[in-house]
N, C-alpha and C positions, 0 to 999 in steps of 0.2 A: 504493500500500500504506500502512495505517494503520502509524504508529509506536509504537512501544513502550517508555520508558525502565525499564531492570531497575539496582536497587540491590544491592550486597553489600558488606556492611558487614564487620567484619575478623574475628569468628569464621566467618564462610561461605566466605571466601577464606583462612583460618588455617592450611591446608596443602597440599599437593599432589594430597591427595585430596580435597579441599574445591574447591580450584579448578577441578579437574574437573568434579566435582558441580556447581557452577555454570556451567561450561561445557555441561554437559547438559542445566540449565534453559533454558540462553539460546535452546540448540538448536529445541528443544520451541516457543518463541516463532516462529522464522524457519520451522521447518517447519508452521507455524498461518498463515503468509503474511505476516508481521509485518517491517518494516525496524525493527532494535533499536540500541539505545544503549543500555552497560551502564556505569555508576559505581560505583569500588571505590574502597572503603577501604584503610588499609593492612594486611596481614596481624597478626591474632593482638595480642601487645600487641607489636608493634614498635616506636607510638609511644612507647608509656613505654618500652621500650629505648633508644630513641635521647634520649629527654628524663635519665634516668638516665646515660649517655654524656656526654648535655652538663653534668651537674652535677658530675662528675669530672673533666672540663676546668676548669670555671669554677663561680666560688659566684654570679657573676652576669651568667650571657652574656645579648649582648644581644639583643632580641628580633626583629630583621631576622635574623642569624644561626640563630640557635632555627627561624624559617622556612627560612632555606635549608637548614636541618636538618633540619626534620621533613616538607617535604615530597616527600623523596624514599621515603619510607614506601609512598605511592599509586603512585611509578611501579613499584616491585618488582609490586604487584602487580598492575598494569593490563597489563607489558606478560607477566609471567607468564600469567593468562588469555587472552592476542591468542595466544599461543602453542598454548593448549589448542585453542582455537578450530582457527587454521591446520593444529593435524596430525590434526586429524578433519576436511580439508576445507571448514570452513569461512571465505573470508575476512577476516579482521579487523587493521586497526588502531588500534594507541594512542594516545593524544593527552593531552598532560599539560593543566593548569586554563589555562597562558598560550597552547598551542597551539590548544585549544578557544576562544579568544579569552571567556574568563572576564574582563573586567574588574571588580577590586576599589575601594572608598575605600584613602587612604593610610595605611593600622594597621593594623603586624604583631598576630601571634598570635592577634585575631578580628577578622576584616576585614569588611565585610560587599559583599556583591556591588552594582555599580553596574547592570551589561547586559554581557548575552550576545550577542552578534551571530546567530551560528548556521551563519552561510552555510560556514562549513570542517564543520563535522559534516554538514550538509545532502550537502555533496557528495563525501564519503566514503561515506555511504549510500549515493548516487544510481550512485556506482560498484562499489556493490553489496556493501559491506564490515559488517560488524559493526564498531561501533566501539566501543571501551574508554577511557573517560576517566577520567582522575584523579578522585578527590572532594575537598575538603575544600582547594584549593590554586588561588590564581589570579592577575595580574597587574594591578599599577598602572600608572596612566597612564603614568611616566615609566619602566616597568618595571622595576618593585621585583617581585618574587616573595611575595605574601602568604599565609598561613593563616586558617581561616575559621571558628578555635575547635574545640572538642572537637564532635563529631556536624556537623561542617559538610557531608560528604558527601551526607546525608538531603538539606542545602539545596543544592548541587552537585544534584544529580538533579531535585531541581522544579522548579529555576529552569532547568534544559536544557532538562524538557521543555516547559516554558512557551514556552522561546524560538524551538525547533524547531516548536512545536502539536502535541508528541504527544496519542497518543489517549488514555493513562493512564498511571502511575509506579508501578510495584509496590517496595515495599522488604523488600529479604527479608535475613532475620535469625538468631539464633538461638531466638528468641520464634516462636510459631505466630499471633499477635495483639497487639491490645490487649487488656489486662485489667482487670476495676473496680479492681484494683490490684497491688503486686508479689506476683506468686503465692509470692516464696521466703521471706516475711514476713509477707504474711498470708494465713491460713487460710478458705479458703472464697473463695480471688479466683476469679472465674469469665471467661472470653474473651469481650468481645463484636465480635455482629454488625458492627455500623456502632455508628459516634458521627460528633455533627456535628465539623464544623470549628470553630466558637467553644470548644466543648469539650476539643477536643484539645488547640488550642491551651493554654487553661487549664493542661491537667494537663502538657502538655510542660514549660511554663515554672514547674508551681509543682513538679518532681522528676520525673516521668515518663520514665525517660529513652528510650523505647520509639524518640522521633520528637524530633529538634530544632527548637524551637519556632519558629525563622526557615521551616524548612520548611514547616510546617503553614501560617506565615504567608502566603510563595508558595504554595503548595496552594489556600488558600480568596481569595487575590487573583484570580487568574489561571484559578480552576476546573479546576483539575486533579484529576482522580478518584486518589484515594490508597489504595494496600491496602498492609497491612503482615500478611507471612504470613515461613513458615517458609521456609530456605532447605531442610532437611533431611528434609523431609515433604511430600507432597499436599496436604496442609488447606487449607481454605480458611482467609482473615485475614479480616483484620477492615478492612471499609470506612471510610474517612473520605471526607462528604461532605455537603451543605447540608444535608441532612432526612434521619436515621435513618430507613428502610423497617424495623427490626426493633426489640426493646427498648422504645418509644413507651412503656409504661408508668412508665418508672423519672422517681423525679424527680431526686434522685442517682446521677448514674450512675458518679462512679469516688472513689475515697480517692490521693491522694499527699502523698510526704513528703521532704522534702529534710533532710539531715543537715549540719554544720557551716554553721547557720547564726549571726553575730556581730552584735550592738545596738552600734550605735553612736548617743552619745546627748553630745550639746553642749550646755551650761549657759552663758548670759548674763548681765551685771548684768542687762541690761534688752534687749529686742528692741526692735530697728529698723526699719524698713518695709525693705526689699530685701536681710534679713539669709540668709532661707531662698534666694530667689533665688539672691544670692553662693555660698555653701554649695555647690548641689547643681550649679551653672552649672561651677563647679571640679570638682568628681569628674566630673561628665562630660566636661570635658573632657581627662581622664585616662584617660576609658573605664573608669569605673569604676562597675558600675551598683549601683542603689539600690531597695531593693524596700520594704516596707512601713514606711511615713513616720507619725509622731504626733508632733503639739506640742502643748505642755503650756501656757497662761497663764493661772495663774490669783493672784490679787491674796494679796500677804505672803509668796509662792512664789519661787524663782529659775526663771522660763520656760527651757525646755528643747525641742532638739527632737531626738529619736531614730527612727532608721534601719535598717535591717541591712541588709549585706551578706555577700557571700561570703567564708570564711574566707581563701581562697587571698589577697584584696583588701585585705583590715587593713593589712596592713605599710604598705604603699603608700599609701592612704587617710589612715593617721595623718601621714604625712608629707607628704602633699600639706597638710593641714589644718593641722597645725604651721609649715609655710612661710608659710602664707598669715595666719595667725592674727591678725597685727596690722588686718590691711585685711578680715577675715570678724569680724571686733568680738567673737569670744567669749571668757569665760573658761578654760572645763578641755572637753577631748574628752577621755571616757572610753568601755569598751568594756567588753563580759558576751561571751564566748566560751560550749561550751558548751550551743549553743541546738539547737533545731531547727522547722522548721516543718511543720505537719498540714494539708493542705485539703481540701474536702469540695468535688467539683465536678458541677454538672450543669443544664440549661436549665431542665428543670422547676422550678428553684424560683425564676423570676419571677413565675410564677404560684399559686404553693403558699408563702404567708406562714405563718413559724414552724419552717422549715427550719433557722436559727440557735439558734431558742432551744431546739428538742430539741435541733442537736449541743453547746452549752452547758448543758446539764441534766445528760446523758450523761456529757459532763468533769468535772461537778462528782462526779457518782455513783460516778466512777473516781479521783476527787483528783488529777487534772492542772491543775495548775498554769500560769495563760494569763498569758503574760509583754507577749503584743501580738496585736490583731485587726487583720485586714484583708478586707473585703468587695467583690463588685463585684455584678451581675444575677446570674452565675452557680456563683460560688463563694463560700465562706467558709475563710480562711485562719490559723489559731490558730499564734503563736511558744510552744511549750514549751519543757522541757528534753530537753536531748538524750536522755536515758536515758530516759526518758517517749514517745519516739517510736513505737515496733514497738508498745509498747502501746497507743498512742494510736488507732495507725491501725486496730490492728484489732478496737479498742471501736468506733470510727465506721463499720470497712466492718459491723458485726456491727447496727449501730444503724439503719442505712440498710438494713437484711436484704439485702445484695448479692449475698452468697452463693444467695440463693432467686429468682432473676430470671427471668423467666418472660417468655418471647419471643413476641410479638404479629407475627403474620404477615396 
């Protein structure tokens, strides 16, 4: 029997009547001939419960704790549905991210997965069971207990079925799809069919929050066929996979937008040959990542080079950098809060030059304000002002006419 891994993320498992409903779905799978594995989130916002919880104990717990904290969010609700399952006759059991033999790197709070074994799910299957795994929560070598960031579950689920050779990974949500962008901000966002994987990826990582971008990552490594539909409806979702079969005509195909985002930006007397190296070698090894990078040298000037990162990361950042300050040679690290970033993503415009210079005509036309650019093959990525955002986005989905897309079958 072909395999099938089902996701449910924590508004689909949010209640009692929700995790029935998901238990209905899974049903529907094993009675279609299917041996299933289903990964759940934690119910509802439990998580920020329990993160709320821990900041009234503590103004700074530490974050091994915070893991052994939050990841018992996933087992309420895994073994909650193993239960649904069992009294409508269905066998099933639970299995947390360390019993799944989930192994993580050594760093709490987003850990990233190193390998799956498989062979313990394998053979809970083979003895006939539905099995219910934790998401988002897995085990170091030495047996730490780690977490695997916010939407880690999305990556819990690819990475199982990859390990296992399922035949597909549905994640089902409270979305019916992906869409050219947030339907509750902008007007006229429409569902699409299929998008590739470079794309998704794209929009995961620049705000999307549909699908966690490490997923999509395992998705298009490993070939794993990815739908992302509703938990709450029939509809059909929306495909992720090498070659859209549907939409072929778009050349932009989605607008995202991420909110608090912070410039961090370092002034020197003078630059050094291995001064950027230093710099960025320390935040990462802080786990602190770093997205759209510009340096500045130009002659009578003080060279500078600026960054941003995530709001939540400043604190942190400023003081990794202030420790280090004497041996990274700079004068002042300063910071613009504040921000936000707009991206315009889609394959078609490797081939379709001038794709940048409409969505910068368009900003000029609307008086947004471009504080930093950042390009790759398939996207264009503008740092506005925060307040500047929802407009932004839906002068560019209105620019790119996404609203009007018309599906090539």
């Amino acid at each position: 029997m072909a395999i099938v891994v089902m996701k449910f993320g924590g508004t689909s498992v949010g209640s009692v009547e929700r995790i029935r409903n998901a238990a209905s779905r899974v049903i529907q799978e094993v009675e279609n001939g299917h041996q299933v594995v289903v990964v759940v989130s934690a119910m509802g916002k439990t998580t920020d419960h329990l993160v709320e919880l821990a900041e009234e104990v503590s103004s700074s717990p530490s974050k091994r704790e915070m893991d052994m904290l939050l990841s018992t969010g996933e087992q309420v609700s895994m073994s909650l549905l193993a239960m649904a399952l069992e009294t409508r006759g269905y066998p099933a059991v639970s299995m947390t991210g360390w019993q799944a033999e989930l192994q993580t790197e050594k760093v709490h709070r987003n850990a990233r997965i190193v390998s799956i074994k498989g062979d313990k799910i394998r053979a809970k299957l083979d003895a006939g069971n539905i099995v219910v795994a934790a998401g988002f929560q897995g085990i170091t070598e030495d047996g730490e207990i780690t977490t695997l960031g916010r939407g880690g579950s999305d990556t819990t689920a690819v990475a199982i079925a990859a390990a296992i050779g399922a035949m597909r990974c549905d994640i089902y949500t409270d979305v019916d799809g992906v869409y050219t962008s947030d339907p509750r901000y902008v007007e006229g966002a429409r569902k699409l069919q299929s998008i590739e994987y470079d794309e998704m990826l794209e929009l995961a990582n620049l705000g999307a929050g549909v699908l966690h971008p490490r997923a999509v990552e395992y998705a298009k490594n490993y070939k794993i066929p990815l739908t992302v539909r509703s938990s709450l409806s029939q509809e059909e979702g929306t495909v992720i996979e090498e070659e859209p079969t549907m939409e072929s005509n778009l050349i932009v195909r989605g607008v995202a937008f991420e909110s608090d985002v912070v410039r961090l930006t370092i002034s020197y007397e003078k630059p050094f040959n291995g001064s950027l190296a230093k710099i960025f070698t320390t935040l990462a090894a802080h786990n602190i990542d770093v997205d759209i990078i510009v340096q500045s040298i130009v002659d009578g000037t003080t060279p500078t080079v600026s960054f941003t990162i995530k709001k939540e990361a400043l604190s942190e950042a400023i003081q990794v950098l202030e420790e280090r300050k004497q041996d990274l040679g700079f004068q002042v690290a300063d910071f613009e809060v504040g921000l936000a970033k707009v991206s315009i993503v889609g394959s078609g415009m490797v081939s379709n030059p001038g794709v940048a210079a409409q969505m910068f005509d368009r900003l000029r036309q609307e008086d947004v304000p471009v504080k930093m650019v950042s390009t790759s093959e398939i996207k264009v990525s503008v740092v506005v002002p925060q307040q500047t955002m929802i407009a932004t986005a839906n002068a560019l989905h209105d620019e790119f006419r996404l609203s009007e897309l018309e599906i090539e079958v």
